[in-house]
C-alpha positions as CSV (number, residue, x, y, z in Angstrom):
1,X,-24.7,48.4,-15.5
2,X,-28.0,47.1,-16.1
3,X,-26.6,44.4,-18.6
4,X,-24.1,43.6,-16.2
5,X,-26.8,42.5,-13.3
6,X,-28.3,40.9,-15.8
7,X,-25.6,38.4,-17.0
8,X,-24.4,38.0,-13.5
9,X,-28.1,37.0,-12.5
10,X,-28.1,34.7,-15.3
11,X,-24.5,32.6,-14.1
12,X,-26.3,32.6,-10.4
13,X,-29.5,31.0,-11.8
14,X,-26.9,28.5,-13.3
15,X,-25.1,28.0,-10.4
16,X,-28.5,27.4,-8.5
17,X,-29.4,24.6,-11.2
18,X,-26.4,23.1,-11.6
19,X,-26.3,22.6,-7.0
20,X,-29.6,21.6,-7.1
21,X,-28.7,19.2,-10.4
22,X,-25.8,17.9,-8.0
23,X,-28.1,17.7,-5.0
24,X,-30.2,15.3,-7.0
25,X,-27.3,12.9,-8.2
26,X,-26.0,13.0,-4.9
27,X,-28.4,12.8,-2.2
28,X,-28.4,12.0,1.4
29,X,-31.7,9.3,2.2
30,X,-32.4,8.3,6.0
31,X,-34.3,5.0,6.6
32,X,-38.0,4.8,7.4
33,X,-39.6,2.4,9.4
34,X,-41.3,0.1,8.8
35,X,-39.3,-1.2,6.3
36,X,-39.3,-4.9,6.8
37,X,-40.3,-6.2,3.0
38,X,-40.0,-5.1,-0.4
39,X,-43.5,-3.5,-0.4
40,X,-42.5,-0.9,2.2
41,X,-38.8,-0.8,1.3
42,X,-37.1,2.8,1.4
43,X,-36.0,3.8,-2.5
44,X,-33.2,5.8,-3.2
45,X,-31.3,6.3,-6.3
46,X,-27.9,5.3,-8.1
47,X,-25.1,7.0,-5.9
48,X,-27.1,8.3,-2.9
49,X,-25.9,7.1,0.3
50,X,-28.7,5.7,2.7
51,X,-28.2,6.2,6.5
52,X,-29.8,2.9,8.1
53,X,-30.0,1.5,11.4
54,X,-30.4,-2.3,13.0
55,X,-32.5,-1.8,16.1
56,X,-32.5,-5.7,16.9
57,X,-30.9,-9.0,15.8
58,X,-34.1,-9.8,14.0
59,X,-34.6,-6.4,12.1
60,X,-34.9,-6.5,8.3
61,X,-34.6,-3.6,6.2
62,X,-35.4,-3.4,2.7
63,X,-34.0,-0.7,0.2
64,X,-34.7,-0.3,-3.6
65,X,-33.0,1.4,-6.5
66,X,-34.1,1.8,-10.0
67,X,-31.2,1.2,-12.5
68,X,-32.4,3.1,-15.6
69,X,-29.3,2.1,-18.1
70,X,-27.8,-1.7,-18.2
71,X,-24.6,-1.6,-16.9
72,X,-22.2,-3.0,-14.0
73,X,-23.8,-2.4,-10.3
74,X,-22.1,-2.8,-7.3
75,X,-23.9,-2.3,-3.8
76,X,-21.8,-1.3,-0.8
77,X,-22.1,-0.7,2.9
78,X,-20.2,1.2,5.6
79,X,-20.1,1.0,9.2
80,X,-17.8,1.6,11.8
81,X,-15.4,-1.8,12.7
82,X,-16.2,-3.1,16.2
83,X,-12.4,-3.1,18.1
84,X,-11.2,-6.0,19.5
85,X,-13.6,-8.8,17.6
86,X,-13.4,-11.7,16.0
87,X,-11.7,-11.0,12.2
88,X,-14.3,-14.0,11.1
89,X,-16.9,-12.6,12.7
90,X,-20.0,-10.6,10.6
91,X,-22.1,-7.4,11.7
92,X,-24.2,-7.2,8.4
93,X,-25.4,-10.0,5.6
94,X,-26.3,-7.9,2.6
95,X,-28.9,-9.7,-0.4
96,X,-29.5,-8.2,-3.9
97,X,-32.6,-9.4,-5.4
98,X,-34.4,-9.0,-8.2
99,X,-37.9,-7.0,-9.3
100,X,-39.3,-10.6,-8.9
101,X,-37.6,-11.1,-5.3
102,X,-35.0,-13.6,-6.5
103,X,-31.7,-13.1,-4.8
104,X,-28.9,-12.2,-7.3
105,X,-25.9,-12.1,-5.4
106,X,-24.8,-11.7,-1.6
107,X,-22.1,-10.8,0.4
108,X,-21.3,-9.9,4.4
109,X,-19.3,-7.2,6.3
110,X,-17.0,-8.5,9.2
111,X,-16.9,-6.8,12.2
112,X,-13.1,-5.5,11.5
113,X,-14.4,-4.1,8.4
114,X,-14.8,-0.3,7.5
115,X,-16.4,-1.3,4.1
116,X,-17.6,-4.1,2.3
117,X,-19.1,-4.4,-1.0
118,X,-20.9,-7.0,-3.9
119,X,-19.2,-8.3,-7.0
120,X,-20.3,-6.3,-10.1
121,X,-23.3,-7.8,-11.1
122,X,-24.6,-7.2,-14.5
123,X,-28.3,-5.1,-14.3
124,X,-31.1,-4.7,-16.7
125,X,-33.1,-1.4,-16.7
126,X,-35.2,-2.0,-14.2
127,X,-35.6,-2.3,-10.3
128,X,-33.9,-4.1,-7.5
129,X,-33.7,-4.5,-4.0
130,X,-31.3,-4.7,-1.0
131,X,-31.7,-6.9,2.1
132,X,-30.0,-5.9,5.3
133,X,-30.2,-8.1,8.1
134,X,-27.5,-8.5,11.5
135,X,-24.4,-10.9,11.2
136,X,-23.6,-13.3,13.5
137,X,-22.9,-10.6,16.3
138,X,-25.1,-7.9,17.4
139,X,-25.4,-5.8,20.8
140,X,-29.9,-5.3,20.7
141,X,-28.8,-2.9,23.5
142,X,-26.7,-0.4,20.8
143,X,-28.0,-1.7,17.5
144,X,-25.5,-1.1,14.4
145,X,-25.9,1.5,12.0
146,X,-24.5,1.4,8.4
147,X,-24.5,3.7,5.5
148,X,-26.3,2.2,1.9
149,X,-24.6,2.9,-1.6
150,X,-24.6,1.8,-5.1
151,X,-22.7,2.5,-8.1
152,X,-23.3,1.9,-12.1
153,X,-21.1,1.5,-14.5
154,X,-22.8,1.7,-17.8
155,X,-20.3,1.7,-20.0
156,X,-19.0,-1.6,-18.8
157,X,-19.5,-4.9,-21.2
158,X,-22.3,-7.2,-19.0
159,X,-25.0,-9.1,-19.3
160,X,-28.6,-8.8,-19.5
161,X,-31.3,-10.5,-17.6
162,X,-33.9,-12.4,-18.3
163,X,-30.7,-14.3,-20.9
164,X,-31.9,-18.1,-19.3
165,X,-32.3,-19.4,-22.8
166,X,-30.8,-19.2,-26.5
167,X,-34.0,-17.4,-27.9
168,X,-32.7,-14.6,-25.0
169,X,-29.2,-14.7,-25.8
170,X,-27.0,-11.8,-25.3
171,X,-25.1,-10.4,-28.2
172,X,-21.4,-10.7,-27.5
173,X,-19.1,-8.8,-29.5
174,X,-15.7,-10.9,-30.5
175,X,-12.4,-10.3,-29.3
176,X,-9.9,-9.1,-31.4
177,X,-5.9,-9.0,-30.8
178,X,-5.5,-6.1,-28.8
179,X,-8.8,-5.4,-28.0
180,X,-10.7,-7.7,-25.8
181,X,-14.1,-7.9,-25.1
182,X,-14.6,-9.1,-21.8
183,X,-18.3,-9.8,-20.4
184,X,-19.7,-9.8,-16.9
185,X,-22.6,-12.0,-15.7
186,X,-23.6,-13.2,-12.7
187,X,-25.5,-16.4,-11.6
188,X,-27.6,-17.0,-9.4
189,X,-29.8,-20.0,-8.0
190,X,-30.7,-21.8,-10.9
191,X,-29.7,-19.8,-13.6
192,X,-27.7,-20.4,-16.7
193,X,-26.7,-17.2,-19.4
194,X,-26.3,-17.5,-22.4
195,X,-24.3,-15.1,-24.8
196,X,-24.6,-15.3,-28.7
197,X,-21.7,-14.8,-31.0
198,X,-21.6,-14.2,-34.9
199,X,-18.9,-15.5,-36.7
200,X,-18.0,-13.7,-40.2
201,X,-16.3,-16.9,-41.6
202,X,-14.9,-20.1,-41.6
203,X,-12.0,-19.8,-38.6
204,X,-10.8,-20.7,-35.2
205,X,-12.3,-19.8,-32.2
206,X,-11.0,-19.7,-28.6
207,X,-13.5,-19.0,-25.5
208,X,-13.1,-18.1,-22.0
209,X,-14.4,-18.6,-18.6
210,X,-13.0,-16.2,-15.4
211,X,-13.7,-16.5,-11.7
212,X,-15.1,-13.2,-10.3
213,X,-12.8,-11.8,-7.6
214,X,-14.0,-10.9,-4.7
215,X,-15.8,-14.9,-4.2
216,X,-14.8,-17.3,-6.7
217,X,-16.7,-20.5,-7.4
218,X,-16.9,-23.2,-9.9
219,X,-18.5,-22.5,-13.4
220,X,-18.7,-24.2,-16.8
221,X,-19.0,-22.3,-20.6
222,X,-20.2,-24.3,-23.3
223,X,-19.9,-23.3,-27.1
224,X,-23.0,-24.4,-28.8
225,X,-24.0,-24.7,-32.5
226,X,-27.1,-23.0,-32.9
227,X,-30.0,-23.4,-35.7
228,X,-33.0,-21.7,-35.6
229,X,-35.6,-23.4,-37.9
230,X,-38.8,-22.4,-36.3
231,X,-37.3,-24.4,-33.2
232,X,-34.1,-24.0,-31.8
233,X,-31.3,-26.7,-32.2
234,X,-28.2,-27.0,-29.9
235,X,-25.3,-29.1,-30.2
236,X,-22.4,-28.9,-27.8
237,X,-18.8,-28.4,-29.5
238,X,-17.0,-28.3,-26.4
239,X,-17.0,-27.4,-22.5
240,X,-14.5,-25.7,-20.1
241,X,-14.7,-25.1,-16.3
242,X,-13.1,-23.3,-14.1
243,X,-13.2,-24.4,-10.3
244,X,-12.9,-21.9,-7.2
245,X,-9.6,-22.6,-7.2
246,X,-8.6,-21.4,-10.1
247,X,-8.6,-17.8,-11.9
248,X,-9.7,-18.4,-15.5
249,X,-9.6,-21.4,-18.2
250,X,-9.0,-21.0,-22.3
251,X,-10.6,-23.6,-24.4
252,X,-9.1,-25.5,-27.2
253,X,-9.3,-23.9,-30.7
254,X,-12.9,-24.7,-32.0
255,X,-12.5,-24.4,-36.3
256,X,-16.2,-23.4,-36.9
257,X,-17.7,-21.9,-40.3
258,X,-19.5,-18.3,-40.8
259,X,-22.9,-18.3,-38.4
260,X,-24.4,-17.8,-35.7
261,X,-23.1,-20.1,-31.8
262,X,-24.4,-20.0,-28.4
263,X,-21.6,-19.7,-25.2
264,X,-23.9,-21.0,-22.0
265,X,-22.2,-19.8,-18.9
266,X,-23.6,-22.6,-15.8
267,X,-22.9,-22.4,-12.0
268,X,-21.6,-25.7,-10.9
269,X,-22.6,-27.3,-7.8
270,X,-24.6,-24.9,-6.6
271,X,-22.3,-22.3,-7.2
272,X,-23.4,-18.8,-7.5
273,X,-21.4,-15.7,-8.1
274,X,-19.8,-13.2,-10.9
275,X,-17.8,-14.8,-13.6
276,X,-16.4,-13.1,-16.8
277,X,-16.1,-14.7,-20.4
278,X,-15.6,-13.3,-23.4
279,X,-14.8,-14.9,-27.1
280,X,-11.9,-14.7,-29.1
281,X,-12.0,-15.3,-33.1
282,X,-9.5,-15.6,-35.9
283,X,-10.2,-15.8,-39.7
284,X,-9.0,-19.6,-41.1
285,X,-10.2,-21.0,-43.9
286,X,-7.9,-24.0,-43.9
287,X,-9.6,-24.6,-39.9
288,X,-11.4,-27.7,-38.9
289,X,-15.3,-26.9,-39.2
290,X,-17.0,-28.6,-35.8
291,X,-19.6,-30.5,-35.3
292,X,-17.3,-33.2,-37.3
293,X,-17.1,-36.4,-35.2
294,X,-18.6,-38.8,-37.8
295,X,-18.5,-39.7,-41.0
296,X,-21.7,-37.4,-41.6
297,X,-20.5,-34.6,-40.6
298,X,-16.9,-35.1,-41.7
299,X,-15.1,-32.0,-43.2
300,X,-13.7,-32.6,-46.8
301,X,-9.7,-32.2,-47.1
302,X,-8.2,-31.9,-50.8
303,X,-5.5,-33.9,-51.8
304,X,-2.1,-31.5,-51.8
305,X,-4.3,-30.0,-48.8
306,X,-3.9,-29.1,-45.4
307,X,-6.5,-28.8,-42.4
308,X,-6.0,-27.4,-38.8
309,X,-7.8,-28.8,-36.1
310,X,-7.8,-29.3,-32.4
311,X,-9.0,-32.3,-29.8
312,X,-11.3,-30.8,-27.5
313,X,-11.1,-33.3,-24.6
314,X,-10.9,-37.3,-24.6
315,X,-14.4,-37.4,-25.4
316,X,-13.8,-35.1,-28.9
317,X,-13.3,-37.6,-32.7
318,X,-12.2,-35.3,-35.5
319,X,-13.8,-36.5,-38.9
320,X,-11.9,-36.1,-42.1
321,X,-12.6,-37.7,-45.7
322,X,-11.1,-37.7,-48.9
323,X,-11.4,-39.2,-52.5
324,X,-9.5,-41.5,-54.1
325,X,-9.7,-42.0,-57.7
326,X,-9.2,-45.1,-59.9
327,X,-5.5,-44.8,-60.7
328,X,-3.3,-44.1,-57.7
329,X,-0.4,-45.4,-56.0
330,X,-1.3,-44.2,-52.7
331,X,-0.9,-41.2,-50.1
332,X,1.4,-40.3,-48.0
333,X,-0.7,-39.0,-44.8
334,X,0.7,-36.5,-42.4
335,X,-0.6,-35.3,-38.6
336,X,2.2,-32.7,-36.3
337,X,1.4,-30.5,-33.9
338,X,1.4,-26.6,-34.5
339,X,1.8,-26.2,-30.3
340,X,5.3,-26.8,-29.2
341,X,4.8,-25.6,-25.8
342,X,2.4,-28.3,-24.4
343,X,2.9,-31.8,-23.6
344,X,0.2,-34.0,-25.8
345,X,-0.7,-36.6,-28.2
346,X,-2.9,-37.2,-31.2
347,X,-4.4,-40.3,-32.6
348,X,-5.2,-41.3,-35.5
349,X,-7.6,-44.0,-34.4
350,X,-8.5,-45.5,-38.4
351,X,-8.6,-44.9,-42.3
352,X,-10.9,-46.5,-43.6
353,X,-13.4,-46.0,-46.9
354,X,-17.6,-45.8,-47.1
355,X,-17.7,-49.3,-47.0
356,X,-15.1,-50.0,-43.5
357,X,-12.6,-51.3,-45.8
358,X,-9.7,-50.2,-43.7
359,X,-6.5,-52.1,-45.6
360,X,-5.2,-51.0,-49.6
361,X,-5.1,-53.5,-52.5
362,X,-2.6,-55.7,-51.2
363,X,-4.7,-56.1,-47.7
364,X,-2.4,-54.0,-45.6
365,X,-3.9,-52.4,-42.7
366,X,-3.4,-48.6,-44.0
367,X,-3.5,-47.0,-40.5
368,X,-3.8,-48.5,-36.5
369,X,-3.4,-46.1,-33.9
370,X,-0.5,-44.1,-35.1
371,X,0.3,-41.5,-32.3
372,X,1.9,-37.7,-33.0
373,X,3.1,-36.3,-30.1
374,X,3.8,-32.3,-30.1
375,X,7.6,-32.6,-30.6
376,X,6.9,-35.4,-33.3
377,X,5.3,-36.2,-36.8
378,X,3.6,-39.0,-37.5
379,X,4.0,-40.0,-41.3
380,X,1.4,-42.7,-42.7
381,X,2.6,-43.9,-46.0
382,X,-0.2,-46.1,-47.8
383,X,-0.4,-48.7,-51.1
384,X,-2.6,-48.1,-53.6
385,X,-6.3,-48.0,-52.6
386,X,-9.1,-48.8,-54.4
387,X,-11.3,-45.6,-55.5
388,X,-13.8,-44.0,-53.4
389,X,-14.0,-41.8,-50.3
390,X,-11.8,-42.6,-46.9
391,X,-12.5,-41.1,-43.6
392,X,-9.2,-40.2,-40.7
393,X,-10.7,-39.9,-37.5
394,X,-8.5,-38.4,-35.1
395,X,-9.0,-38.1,-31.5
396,X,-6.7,-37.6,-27.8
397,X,-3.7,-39.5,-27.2
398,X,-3.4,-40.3,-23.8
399,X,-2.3,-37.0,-22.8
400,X,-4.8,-34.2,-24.3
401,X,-3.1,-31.5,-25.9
402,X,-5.6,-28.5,-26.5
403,X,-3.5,-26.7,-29.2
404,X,-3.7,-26.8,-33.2
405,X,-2.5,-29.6,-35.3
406,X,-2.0,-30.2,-38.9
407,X,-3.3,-32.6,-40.9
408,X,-2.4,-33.4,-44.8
409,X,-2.7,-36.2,-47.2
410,X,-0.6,-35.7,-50.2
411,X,-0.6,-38.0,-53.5
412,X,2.3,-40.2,-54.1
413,X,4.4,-40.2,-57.6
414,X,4.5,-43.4,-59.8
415,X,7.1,-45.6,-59.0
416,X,9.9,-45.7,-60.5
417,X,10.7,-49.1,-62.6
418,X,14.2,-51.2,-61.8
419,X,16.4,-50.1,-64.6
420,X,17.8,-53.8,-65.2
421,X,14.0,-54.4,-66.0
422,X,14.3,-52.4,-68.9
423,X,14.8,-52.9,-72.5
424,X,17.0,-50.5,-74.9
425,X,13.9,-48.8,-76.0
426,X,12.8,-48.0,-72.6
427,X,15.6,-46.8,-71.3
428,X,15.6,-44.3,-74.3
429,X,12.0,-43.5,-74.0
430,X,13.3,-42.7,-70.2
431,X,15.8,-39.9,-70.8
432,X,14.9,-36.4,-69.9
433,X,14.5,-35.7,-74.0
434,X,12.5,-32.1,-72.9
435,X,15.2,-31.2,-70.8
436,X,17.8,-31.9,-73.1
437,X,16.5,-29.7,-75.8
438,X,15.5,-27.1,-73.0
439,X,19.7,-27.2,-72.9
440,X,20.5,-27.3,-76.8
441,X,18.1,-24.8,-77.1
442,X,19.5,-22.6,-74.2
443,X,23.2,-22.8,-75.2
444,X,22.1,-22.0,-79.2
445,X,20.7,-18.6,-77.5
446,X,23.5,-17.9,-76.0
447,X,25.8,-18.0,-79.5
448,X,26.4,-14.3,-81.2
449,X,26.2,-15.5,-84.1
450,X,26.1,-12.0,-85.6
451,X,29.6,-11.7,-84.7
452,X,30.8,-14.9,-85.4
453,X,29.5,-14.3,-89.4
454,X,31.3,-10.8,-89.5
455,X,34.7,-12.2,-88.1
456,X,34.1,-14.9,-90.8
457,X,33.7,-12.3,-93.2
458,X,36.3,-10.0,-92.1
459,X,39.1,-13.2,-92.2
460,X,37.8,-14.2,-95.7
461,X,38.2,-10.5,-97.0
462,X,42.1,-10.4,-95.6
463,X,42.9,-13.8,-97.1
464,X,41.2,-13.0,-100.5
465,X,43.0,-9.5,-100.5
466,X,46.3,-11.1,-99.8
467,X,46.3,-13.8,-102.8
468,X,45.8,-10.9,-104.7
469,X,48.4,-8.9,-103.9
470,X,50.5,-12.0,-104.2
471,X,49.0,-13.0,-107.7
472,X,49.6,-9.2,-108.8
C-alpha cells in the first residue's frame, strides 16, 4: 500500500512539472505601461500571447522576445474586426526591429481583419522587438486592444544576420533532384545577404530567386566567383531578378569548376521584404567553366571534343580556344542547342588565332556571325589554318535563350585525290590491300581443311583398291 502512494505521488509530482513546464512554453503576458520604447518594452517569450491595449491614436507600445535558436519567426496579432469599415482601411501597423533598433520587416492589420501576421523572417539567436502603433482609424474614446504572438520555426532552412558581406556569408547547402534546399532571408533598408555555396566539381549550376508571399517586391541574386587571398575578390557570373509581379526566376546554367561562389540576394528599388533562393548543382565535366569572356580566361576544348555552355544575358561572351597543329586540313566546327523548348539564338561572333588572324591559308574569312537557333545547327566548315591556338567567342543572338548548347570542333580527314589525277602506281598503292588480306585471310579460316584431306584420302584409297581388284 505504502509502495503504491508512493508511485502514485511520484506520477503527480510529474504531472505538476510537466503543467508548470507547459505553463512556461505557453504563457499568458498583459501589457505594462509605460511602454513607449525599447528600453521599457514588455518581454515575453516564443509562443506566449501578449494582451495589449491602444489607449490613443498616438500610443506606442514596445514588446521584446529573445529567439534563442536561428530559425523562421513570424509575429502575429489578433483583434476583433470593426463591422461595417472600410476593407482598405488599418487598425494596427506592426514593426520588427532588430537588437540594434533597425526595422526588419512590417506589415498592418485592416480593420475587417481577425488576424494578421509578418512574412517568415529569418532570426539569429538573439533579441528583437515589436512596434505597435494605431492604423489609419482609431476611436481615442474606446481604444483597440489586440493580442501579441510569435512563432519559431527552427528547423526551417534561413538566413542569418549580420550576412551583409562575403566574409559573413551563409553556408547554403545545394539542391539536389528531389530534394531542394530552399532558403529564407529577408531584406531590409539597405541590406544585401549573401549565401556561400561549395561546389564539389567541375558542373552546371542553376540558381533561384522567389518572391515572399504575403508582399512581394522586386529583388536581384547574383552568383559570384569568390577568392579569398588575404582579400576578398568578387566577380559577377551572372544576375537574375524577379519583380513584384512575378513569383520566382531560374537563371541560365552557369558551368563553373570545384570551389567555393558567393549568391548575393539585393532588394531593388527600395524594396524590402522576404524572398527565398536556393542553388541547384549538377556534376559535368564536359560544362563550360565561367568567368570565360576573353581570351584570358578562355576554357580549352580538345579536338574530337565537346563543351556545354550557356549565354547568360546579351551582355554574357563565351570564350573557347583550341590548337592547331602544323599539318591539318581544317575543322569542321559545330554549335546546336540542347533546349528545344525555348525560342533563342546563339552567335558565333569570330574565330580567330593569338595573333587576330581570323581567315585560313587561302584568306577566307573562317567564321562571321554564324547564328544557331534552338531548332537548328549551325555547321562551320574551315580550310586549312596555319598552326597555333584559335579562340570561338560565342555570345546572344537576338533573342537570348538561357538553356545549354553544344559546342564541338572536330578534325577534318585528308582529301581525297581526283582519281583521273592518278598514275597506275597510285591507284594500286590506293587499294584497300589490309582489307583484302583481312578477307583472304577470313575465308582461308573458314576452310575444314581437315576434312577436305580425309575425303581426299578416303577417294584415293577406293580408286587404288579398285585397280587392284581389276589388275587381280
Amino acid at each position: 500500500m505504502k509502495k503504491a502512494k508512493s508511485v502514485l505521488s511520484i506520477v503527480m509530482a510529474m504531472l505538476v512539472v510537466m503543467s508548470c513546464m507547459f505553463a512556461a512554453s505557453a504563457a499568458e503576458v498583459t501589457e505594462k505601461e509605460d511602454n513607449g520604447t525599447t528600453a521599457t518594452a514588455v518581454s515575453f517569450e516564443i509562443k506566449d500571447t501578449v494582451k495589449g491595449a491602444l489607449s490613443k491614436i498616438d500610443d506606442v507600445d514596445y514588446y521584446s522576445f529573445k529567439v534563442e535558436k536561428a530559425g523562421l519567426v513570424t509575429v502575429s496579432v489578433a483583434h476583433n474586426a470593426i463591422a461595417g469599415a472600410d476593407p482598405t482601411s488599418t487598425v494596427l501597423t506592426v514593426k520588427i526591429l532588430d537588437a540594434n533598433g533597425n526595422k526588419i520587416t512590417q506589415f498592418t492589420s485592416k480593420a475587417t481583419d481577425t488576424k494578421s501576421s509578418s512574412d517568415a523572417f529569418g532570426a539569429s539567436a538573439e533579441t528583437y522587438y515589436v512596434e505597435i502603433t494605431a492604423g489609419n482609424i482609431f476611436d481615442n474614446a474606446l481604444g483597440y486592444n489586440y493580442e501579441l504572438t510569435a512563432s519559431l520555426d527552427s528547423a526551417a532552412l534561413s538566413e542569418t544576420e549580420d550576412n551583409n558581406t562575403a566574409a559573413k556569408a551563409n553556408a547554403m547547402q545545394l539542391s539536389a533532384s528531389g530534394s531542394p534546399k530552399v532558403y529564407t532571408g529577408y531584406i531590409s533598408e539597405n541590406d544585401v545577404d549573401y549565401y556561400s555555396i561549395t561546389v564539389p566539381g567541375p558542373g552546371i549550376v542553376y540558381f533561384y530567386i522567389y518572391n515572399g508571399s504575403a508582399v512581394r517586391g522586386n529583388y536581384s541574386a547574383t552568383l559570384l566567383s569568390y577568392v579569398d587571398k588575404g582579400e576578398a575578390v568578387e566577380k559577377a557570373l551572372g544576375t537574375i531578378a524577379v519583380n513584384e509581379n512575378e513569383a520566382s526566376k531560374m537563371s541560365p546554367g552557369v558551368g563553373v569548376n570545384a570551389g567555393t561562389y558567393l549568391i548575393k540576394i539585393a532588394g531593388n528599388g527600395g524594396s524590402t521584404g522576404t524572398y527565398q533562393t536556393r542553388a541547384f548543382y549538377f556534376a559535368n565535366d564536359k560544362s563550360e567553366m565561367e568567368y570565360n569572356n576573353d581570351n584570358g580566361s578562355a576554357n580549352f576544348v580538345n579536338i574530337g571534343g565537346t563543351i556545354l555552355a550557356s549565354v547568360f544575358d546579351k551582355g554574357d561572351i563565351d570564350c573557347f580556344k583550341f590548337t592547331v597543329p602544323a599539318n591539318n586540313y581544317g575543322y569542321e566546327i559545330t554549335l546546336k542547342s540542347q533546349d528545344t523548348a525555348n525560342e533563342g539564338k546563339w552567335q558565333i561572333v569570330s574565330i580567330a588565332n593569338q595573333d587576330g588572324l581570323a581567315t585560313d591559308k587561302d584568306g577566307k574569312v573562317i567564321a562571321d556571325n554564324v547564328v544557331a537557333t534552338e531548332k537548328a545547327e549551325a555547321k562551320i566548315s574551315t580550310g586549312t589554318l596555319a598552326a597555333g591556338t584559335y579562340y570561338i567567342k560565342v555570345k546572344a543572338g537576338n533573342v537570348v535563350n538561357n538553356g545549354i548548347y553544344e559546342l564541338s570542333i572536330k578534325a577534318k580527314d585528308k582529301p581525297k585525290e581526283d582519281e583521273k589525277d592518278k598514275n597506275l602506281w597510285e591507284k594500286i598503292q590506293d587499294l584497300d590491300w589490309q582489307g583484302f588480306w583481312d578477307n583472304f585471310s577470313d575465308w582461308i579460316g573458314k576452310i575444314d581443311f581437315i576434312s577436305i584431306i580425309k575425303s581426299i584420302s578416303s577417294s584415293f584409297i577406293r580408286v587404288i583398291t579398285a585397280l587392284i581388284s581389276m589388275a587381280g
